[in-house]
LUMTI-328380 format. One record per residue: residue in one letter; x, y, z of N, C-alpha, C in turn. Coordinates in steps of 0.05 Angstrom, whole numbers, plus 5000, padded with zeros to 4 digits. Layout:
REM LUMTI-328380
AXYZXYZXYZ;...
REM end
This chain:
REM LUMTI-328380
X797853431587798153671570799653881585;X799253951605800154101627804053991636;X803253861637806053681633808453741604;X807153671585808353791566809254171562;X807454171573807554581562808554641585;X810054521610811454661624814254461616;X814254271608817054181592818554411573;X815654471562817254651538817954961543;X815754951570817155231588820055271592;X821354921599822154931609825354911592;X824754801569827054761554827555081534;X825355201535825355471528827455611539;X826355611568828455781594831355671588;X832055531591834955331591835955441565;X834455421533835055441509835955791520;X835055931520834056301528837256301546;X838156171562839956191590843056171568;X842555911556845055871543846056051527;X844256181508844156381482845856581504;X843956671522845256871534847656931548;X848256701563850756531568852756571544;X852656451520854556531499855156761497;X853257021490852957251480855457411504;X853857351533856457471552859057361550;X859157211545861956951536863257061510;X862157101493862957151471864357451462;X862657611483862957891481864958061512;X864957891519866058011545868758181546;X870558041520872958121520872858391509;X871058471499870458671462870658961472;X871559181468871259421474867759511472;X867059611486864959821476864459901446;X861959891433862960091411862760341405;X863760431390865160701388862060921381;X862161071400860161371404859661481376;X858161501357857861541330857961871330;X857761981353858262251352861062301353;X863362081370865762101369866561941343;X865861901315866961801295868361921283;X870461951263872162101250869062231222;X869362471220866662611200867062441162;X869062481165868962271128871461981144;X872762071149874761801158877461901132;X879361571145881261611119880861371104;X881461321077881361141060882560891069;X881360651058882360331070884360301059;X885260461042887160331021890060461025;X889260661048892160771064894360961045;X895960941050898261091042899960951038;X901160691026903260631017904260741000;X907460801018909460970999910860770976;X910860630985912460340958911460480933;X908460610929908060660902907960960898;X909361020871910661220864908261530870;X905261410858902861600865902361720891;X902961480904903161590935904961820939;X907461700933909761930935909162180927;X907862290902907562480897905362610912;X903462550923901262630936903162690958;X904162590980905262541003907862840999;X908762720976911263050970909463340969;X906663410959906063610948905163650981;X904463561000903663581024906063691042;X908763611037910263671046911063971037;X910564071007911464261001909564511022;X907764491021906264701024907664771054;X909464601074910964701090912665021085;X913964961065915765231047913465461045;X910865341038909565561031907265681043;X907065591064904765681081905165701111;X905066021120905666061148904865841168;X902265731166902165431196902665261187;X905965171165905764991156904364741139;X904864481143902764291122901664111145;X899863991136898863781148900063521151;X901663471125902963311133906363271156;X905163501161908563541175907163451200;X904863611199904263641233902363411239;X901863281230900263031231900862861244;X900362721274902162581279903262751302;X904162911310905662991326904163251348;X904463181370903363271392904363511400;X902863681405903463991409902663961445;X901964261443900864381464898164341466;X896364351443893964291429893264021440;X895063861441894663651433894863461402;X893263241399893763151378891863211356;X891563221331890363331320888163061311;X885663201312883262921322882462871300;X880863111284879663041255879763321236;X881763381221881263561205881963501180;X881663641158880663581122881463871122;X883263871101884064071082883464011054;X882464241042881964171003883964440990;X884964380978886364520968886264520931;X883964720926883064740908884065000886;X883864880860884465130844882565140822;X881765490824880165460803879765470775;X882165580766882865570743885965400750;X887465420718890065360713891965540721;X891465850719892866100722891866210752;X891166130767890166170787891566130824;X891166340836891666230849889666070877;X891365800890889465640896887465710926;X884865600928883665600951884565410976;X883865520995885565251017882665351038;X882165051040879365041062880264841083;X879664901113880764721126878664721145;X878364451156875764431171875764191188;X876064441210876764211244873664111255;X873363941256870563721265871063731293;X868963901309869263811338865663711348;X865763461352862163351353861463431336;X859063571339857963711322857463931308;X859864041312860364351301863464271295;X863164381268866464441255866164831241;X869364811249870465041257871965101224;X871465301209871565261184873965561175;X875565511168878265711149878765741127;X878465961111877965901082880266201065;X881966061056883766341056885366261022;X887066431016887866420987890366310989;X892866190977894866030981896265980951;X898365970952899865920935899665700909;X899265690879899065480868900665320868;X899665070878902064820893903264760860;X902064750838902364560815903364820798;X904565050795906165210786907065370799;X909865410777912965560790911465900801;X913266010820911366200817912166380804;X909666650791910266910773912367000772;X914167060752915767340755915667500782;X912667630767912867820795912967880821;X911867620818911467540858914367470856;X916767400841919067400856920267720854;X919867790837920568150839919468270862;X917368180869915968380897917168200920;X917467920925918467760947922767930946;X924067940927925468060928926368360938;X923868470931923868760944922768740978;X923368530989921968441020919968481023;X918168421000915368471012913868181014;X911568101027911967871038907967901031;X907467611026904067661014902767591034;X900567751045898567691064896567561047;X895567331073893767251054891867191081;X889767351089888167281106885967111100;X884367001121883166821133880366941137;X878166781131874466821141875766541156;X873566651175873466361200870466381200;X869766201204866066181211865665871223;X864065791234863465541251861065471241;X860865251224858165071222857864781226;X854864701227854564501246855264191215;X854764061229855463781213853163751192;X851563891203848563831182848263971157;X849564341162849964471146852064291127;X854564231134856464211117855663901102;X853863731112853163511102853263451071;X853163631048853263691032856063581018;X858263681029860563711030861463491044;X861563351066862563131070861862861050;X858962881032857762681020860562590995;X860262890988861362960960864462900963;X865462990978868363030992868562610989;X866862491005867762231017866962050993;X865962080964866462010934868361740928;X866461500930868661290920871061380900;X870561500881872661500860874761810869;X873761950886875062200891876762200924;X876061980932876961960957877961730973;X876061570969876561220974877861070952;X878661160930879561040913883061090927;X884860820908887460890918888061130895;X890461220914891661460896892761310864;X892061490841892961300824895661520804;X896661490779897661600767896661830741;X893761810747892661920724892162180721;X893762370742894362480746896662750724;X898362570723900662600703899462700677;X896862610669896462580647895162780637;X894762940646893563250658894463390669;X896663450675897663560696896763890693;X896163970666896464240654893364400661;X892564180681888564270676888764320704;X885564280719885764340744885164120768;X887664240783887863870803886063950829;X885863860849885363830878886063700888;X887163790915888763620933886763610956;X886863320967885063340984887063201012;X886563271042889163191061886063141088;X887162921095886562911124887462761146;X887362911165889062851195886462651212;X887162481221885362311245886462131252;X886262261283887162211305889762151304;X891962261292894962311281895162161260;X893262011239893861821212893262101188;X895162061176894762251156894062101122;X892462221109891862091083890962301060;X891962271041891362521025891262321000;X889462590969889362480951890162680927;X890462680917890662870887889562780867;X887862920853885562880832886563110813;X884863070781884763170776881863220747;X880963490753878663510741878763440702;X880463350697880963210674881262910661;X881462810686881262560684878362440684;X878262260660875062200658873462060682;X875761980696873961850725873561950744;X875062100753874262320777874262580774;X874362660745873762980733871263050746;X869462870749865562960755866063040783;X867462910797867262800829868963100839;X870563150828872763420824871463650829;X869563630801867763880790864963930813;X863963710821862463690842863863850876;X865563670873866463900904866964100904;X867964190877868264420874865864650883;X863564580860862464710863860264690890;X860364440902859464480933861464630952;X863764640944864964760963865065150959;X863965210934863465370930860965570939;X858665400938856565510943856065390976;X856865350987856965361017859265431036;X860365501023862265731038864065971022;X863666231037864466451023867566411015;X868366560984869866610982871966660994;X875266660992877266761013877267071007;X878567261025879267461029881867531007;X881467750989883467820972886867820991;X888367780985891667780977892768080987;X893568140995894868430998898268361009;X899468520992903768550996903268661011;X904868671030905868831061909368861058;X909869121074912069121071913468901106;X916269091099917668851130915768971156;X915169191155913369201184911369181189;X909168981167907569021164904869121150;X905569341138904269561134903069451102;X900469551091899469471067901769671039;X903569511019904469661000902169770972;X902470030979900870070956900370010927;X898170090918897669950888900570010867;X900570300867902170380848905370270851;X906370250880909370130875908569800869;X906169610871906069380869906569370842;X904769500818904569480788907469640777;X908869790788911969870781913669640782;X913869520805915369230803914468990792;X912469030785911368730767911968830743;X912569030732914569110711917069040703;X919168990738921169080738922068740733;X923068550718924168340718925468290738;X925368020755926867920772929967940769;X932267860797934967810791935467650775;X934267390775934567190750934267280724;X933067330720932167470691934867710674;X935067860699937768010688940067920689;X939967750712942867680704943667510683;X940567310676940867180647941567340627;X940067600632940567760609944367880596;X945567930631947668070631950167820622;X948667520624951567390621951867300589;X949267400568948667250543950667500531;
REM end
């Protein structure tokens, strides 16, 4: 009996040696895996950015515009390309509007561990031409400030917002065309940089499949972080232009406008 139960001691040990034997064998070549505190906070979508299709293109173009229109440039310009900074590791921009006539919110939110570094300021509506008057006052050299709240919260706070944000149908879905079909309602653009891969999406809160998912970030992105800071014209040196010359020139019709007038 004794005999037997150290047999099976024994083919135990040997069985136990080999297993383990494989496991180092099998694994030896494999990187480490990856520090879950060093993970990208939502990631980018599996389904990537192919430009071959036309949806892409337009997502990928409206990213490019906001270059023209926004003093630190777009994300997609700078995505990808190594500064002084360095490379840009994990940041998410939403670029939201809240009405149709409105102009849009822009939230951007750098993930460092466990604390992201949060910017939340007012911006140009990517999806209309702009006012009359803003070209009457951009003509008169006056140039639109549009400041910035900065505030820093941790990953747990914003947890809310990454859930909502990372939305099979609002985020992981491929970019699609349904877009177009609505254009007149209210969209969101959503952009993110990791570790220089850039991926963005455009939604829109009219479309019956990701209208909910739209309306949801919205309003998480709303009630967990303050409002942007009002808009103020500045002239060329600076200086805040007052109320009363702002509302005289939003009177005054643009060059275009008169000279349509002067050549009919």
């Amino acid at each position: 009996m004794a005999i037997r139960t150290s047999r099976v001691l024994m083919v135990s040990v040997a069985l136990l040696a080999i297993v383990l034997l494989w496991l180092w064998w099998n694994g030896r070549e494999r990187p480490a895996p990856d520090d879950p505190n060093d993970a990208p906070w939502i990631g980018l979508p599996k389904s990537g950015m192919d430009a071959t299709q036309l949806p892409i293109r337009v997502a990928i173009n409206a990213g490019f515009r906001l270059q023209e229109t926004d003093s630190n440039g777009s994300l997609a310009f700078a995505c990808g390309q190594e500064d002084a900074a360095g490379w840009i590791k994990d940041r998410y921009i939403a670029h939201v509007v809240a009405n149709s006539h409105a102009e849009a919110r822009k939230i951007v939110l750098d993930v460092h561990g466990q604390q992201i570094d949060v910017s939340v300021s007012s911006e140009e509506n990517l999806f209309l031409p702009p006012f009359p008057d803003s070209r009457s006052l951009s003509e008169a050299g006056f140039q639109l400030y549009r400041p910035a709240i900065h505030l820093q919260k941790s990953r747990v706070e914003l947890e809310p917002i990454r859930a909502s944000w990372n939305d099979a149908n609002l985020w992981r879905a491929p970019q699609d065309d349904r877009f177009y079909g609505c254009s007149d309602s209210v969209p969101i653009f959503l952009e993110a940089c990791v570790n220089g891969r850039y991926a963005a999406r455009l939604r829109n809160i009219c479309d019956p499949i990701t209208g909910k998912a739209v309306s949801r970030l919205w309003q998480i992105l709303n009630n967990h972080l303050p409002p942007p800071p009002k808009s103020e014209w500045h002239d060329a040196v600076g200086n805040p232009v007052p109320e009363s010359v702002i509302e005289s020139l939003k009177n005054t019709p643009p060059d275009w406008v008169r000279d349509l007038k002067t050549t009919r």
